[in-house]
C-alpha positions as a Markdown table, in Angstrom:
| # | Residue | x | y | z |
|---|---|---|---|---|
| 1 | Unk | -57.7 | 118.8 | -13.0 |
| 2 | Unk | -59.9 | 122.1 | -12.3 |
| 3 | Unk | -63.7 | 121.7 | -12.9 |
| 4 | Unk | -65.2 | 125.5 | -13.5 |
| 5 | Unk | -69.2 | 125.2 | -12.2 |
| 6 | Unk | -71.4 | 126.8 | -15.2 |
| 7 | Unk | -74.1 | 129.3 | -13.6 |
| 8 | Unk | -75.5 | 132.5 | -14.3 |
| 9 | Unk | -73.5 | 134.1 | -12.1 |
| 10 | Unk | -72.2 | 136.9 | -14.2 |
| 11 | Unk | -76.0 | 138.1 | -14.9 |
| 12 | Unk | -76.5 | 138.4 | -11.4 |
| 13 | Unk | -73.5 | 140.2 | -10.7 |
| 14 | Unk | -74.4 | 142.4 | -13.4 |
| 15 | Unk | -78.6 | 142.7 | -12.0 |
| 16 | Unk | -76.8 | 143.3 | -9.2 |
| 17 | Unk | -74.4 | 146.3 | -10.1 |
| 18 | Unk | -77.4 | 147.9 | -11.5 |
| 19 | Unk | -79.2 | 147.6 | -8.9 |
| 20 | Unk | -77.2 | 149.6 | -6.7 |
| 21 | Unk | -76.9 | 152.3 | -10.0 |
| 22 | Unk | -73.0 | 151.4 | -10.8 |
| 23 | Unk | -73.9 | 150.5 | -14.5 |
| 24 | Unk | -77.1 | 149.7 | -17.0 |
| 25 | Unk | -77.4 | 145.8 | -18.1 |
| 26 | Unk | -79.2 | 145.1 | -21.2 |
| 27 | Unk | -80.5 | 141.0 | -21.0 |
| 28 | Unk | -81.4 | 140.5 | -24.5 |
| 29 | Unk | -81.6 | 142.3 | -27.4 |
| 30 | Unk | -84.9 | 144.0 | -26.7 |
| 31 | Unk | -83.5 | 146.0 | -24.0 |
| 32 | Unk | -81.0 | 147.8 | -25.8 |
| 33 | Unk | -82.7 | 150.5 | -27.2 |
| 34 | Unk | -84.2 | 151.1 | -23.4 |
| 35 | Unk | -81.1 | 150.9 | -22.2 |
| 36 | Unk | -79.3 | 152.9 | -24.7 |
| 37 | Unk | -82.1 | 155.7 | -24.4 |
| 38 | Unk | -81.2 | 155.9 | -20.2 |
| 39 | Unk | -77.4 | 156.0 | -21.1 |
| 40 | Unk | -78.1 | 159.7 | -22.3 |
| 41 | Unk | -79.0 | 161.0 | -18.9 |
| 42 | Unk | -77.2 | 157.2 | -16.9 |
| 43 | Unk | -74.5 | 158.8 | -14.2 |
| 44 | Unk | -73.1 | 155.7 | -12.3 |
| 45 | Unk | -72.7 | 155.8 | -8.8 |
| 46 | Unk | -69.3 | 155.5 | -7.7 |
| 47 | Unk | -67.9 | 152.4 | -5.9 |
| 48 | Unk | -65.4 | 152.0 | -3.0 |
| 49 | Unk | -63.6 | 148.7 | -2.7 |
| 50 | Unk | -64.4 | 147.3 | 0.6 |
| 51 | Unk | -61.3 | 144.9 | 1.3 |
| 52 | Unk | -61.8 | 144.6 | 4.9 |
| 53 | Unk | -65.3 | 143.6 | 4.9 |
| 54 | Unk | -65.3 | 141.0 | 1.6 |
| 55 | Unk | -61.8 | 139.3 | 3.7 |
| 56 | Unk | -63.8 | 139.1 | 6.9 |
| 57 | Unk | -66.9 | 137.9 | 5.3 |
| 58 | Unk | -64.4 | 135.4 | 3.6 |
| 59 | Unk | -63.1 | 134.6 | 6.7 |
| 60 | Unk | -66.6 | 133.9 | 8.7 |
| 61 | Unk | -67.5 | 131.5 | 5.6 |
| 62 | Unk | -64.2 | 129.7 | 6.0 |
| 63 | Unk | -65.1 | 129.2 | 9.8 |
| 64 | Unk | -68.5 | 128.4 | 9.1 |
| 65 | Unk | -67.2 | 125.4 | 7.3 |
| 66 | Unk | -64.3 | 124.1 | 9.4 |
| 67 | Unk | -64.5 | 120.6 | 10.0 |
C-alpha cells in the first residue's frame, strides 16, 4: 500500500519556476487577465537540467539520514 502526502507542492514549484522567469502562474481566477496581459511581451528564460547537482544533493540527504 502507497500513501501519496497531499500538499501544495505543485503551487510552489510553480511560485517557484516563476520566480526564476521560466514561466507566468496565474493562482486564481483574478490573475488571469494580469497574467495573460504579461504573456504578450513574457520570454521565458531558458533552463538547463542540472543532473549532477540534484543526484548529489540527493545523495547528501540520503547521508544525512542514515541510521
Amino acid at each position: 500500500m502507497s500513501t501519496e502526502r497531499v500538499n501544495d507542492h505543485q503551487v510552489d514549484v510553480a511560485k517557484k519556476f516563476e520566480e526564476y522567469g521560466h514561466l507566468l502562474v496565474a493562482s486564481d481566477a483574478a490573475d488571469l487577465p494580469d497574467v495573460i496581459n504579461k504573456l504578450k511581451s513574457f520570454v521565458p528564460k531558458q533552463r538547463s537540467a542540472a543532473p549532477c547537482a540534484v543526484a548529489d544533493r540527493i545523495s547528501r540527504f540520503l547521508n544525512s539520514v542514515k541510521t
